[in-house]
C-alpha positions as CSV (number, residue, x, y, z in Angstrom):
1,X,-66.7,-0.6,-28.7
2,X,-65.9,2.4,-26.3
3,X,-66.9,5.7,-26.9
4,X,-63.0,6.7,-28.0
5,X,-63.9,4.9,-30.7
6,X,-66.2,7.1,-32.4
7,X,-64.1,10.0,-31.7
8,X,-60.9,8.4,-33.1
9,X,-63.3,7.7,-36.0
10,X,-64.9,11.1,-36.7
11,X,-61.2,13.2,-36.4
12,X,-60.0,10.4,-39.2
13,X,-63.0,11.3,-40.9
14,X,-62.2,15.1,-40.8
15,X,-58.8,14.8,-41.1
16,X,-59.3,12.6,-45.0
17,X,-61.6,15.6,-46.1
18,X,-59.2,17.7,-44.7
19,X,-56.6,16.3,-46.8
20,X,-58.9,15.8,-50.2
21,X,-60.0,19.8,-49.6
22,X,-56.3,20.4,-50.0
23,X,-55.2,18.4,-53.0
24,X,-58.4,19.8,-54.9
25,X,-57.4,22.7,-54.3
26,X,-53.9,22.5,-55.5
27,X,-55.9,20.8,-58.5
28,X,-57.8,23.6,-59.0
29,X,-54.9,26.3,-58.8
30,X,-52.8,24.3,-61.1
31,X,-55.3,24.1,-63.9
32,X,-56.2,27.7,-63.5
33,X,-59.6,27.6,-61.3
34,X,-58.5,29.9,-58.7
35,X,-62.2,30.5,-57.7
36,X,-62.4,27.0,-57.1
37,X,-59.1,26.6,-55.3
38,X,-59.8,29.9,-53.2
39,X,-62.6,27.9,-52.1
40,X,-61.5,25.0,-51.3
41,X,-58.4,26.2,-49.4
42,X,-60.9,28.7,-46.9
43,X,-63.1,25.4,-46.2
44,X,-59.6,23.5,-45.5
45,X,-58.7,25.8,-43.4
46,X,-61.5,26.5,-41.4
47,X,-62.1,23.2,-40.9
48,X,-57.9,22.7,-39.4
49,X,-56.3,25.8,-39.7
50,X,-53.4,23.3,-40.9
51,X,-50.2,25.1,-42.0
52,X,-50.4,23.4,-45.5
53,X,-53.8,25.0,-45.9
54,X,-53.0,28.7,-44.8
55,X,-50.1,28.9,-47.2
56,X,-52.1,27.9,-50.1
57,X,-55.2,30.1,-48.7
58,X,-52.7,33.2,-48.4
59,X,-51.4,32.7,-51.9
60,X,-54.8,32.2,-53.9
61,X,-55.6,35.3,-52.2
62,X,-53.4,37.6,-53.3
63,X,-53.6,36.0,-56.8
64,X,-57.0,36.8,-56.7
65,X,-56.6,40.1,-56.2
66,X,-57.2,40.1,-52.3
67,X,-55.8,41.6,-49.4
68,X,-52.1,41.5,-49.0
69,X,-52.0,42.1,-45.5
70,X,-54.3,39.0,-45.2
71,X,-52.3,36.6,-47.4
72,X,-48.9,37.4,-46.0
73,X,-50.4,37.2,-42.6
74,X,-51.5,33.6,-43.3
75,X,-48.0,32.8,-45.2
76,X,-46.3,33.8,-42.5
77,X,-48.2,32.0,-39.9
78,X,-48.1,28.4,-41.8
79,X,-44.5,29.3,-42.3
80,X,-44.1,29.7,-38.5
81,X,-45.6,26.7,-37.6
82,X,-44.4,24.3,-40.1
83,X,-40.4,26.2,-40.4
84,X,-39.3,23.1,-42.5
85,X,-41.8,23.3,-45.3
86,X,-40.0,24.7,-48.3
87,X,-43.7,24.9,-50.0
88,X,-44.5,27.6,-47.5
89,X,-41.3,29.7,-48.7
90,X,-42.5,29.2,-52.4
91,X,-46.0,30.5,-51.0
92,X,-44.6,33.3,-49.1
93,X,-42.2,34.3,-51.7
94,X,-44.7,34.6,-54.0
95,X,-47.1,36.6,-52.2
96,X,-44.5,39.1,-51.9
97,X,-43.8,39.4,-55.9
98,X,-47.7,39.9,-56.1
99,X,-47.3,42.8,-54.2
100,X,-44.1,44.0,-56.1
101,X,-42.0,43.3,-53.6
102,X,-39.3,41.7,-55.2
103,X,-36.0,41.9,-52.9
104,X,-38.2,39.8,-49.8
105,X,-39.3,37.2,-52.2
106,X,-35.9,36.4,-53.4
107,X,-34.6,36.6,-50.0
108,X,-37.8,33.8,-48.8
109,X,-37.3,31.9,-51.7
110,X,-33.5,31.2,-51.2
111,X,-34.5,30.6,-47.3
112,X,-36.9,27.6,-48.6
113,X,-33.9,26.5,-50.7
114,X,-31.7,26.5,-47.8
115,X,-34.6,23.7,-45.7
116,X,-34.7,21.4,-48.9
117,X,-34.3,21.6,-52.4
118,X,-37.8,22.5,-54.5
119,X,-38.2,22.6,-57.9
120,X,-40.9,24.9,-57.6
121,X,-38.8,27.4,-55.7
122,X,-35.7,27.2,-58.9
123,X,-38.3,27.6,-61.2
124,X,-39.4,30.8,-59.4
125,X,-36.4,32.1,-59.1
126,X,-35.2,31.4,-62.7
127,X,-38.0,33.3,-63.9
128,X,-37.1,36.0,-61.8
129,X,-34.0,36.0,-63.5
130,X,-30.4,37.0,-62.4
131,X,-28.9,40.4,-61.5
132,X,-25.8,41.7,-63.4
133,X,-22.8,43.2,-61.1
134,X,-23.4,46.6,-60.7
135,X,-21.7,49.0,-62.8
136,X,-19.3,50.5,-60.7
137,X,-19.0,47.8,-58.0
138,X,-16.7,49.9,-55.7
139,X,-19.7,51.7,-55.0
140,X,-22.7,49.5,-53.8
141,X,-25.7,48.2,-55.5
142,X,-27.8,50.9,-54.3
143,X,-25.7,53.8,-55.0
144,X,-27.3,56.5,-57.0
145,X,-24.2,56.4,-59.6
146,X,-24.8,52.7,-60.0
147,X,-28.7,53.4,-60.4
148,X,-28.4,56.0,-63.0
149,X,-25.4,55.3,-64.6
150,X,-27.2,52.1,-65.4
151,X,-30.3,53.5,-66.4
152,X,-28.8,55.3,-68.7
153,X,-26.8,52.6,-70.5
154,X,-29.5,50.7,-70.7
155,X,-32.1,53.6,-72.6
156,X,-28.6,53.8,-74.9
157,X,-28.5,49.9,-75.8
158,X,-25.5,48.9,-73.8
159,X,-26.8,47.0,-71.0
């Protein structure tokens, strides 16, 4: 036995609790526990700072009510490190519709789409729902005539 050995050992070691840190936590977060997945995501993270666990880290803050700045930071982060990862798109995207920014979630979620199909990421965006054609579609989307005109329609029944 050479001293490699142990080393080789120990990271194997670290890299198993690394990895049963992480799928408790998405235990947690799927039955509802996010004080218990917050948790376990910051100790999976400290202990690797591995993409997987800064995406899920970032999103169980914000849905805990945390800092925004912090959670897209560590979204983003995981996102550039592990590009291919549509799970950090579904993360990222909905960090953003936590902080009611709706038109760069849609825009990350169809960007994770575009790496690999996710089921998660539909699911999102089906709940988001789909936007009519605007009213008046010689003018654009974001024309004031379109806004209102719409607005109003809708307060009357029509839309």
């Amino acid at each position: 036995m050479n001293a490699t050995d142990g080393t080789e050992t120990g990271k194997d070691l670290r890299e198993e609790l690394n990895l049963s840190l992480i799928n408790s936590g998405m235990t947690a977060l799927r039955d509802g526990d996010e004080g218990a997945a917050l948790t376990l995501f910051e100790r999976a993270h400290t202990m690797s700072e591995s993409p997987i666990a800064g995406s899920f880290l970032g999103y169980c803050t914000a849905r805990a009510g945390g800092d925004i700045e912090k959670a897209l930071s560590l979204c983003k982060e995981a996102l550039r490190r592990d590009p291919h990862n549509p799970v950090h798109y579904l993360n990222l995207g909905r960090v953003y519709l936590l902080s009611g920014n709706k038109e760069d979630a849609v825009k990350v979620l169809h960007d994770g789409l575009g790496h690999e199909e996710n089921s998660d990421i539909r699911a999102e965006l089906a709940a988001l729902g789909n936007r009519k054609e605007p009213l008046l579609s010689f003018f654009g989307r974001s024309n004031p005539i379109n806004k209102y005109f719409g607005i109003v329609l809708k307060k009357l029944g029509f839309q």
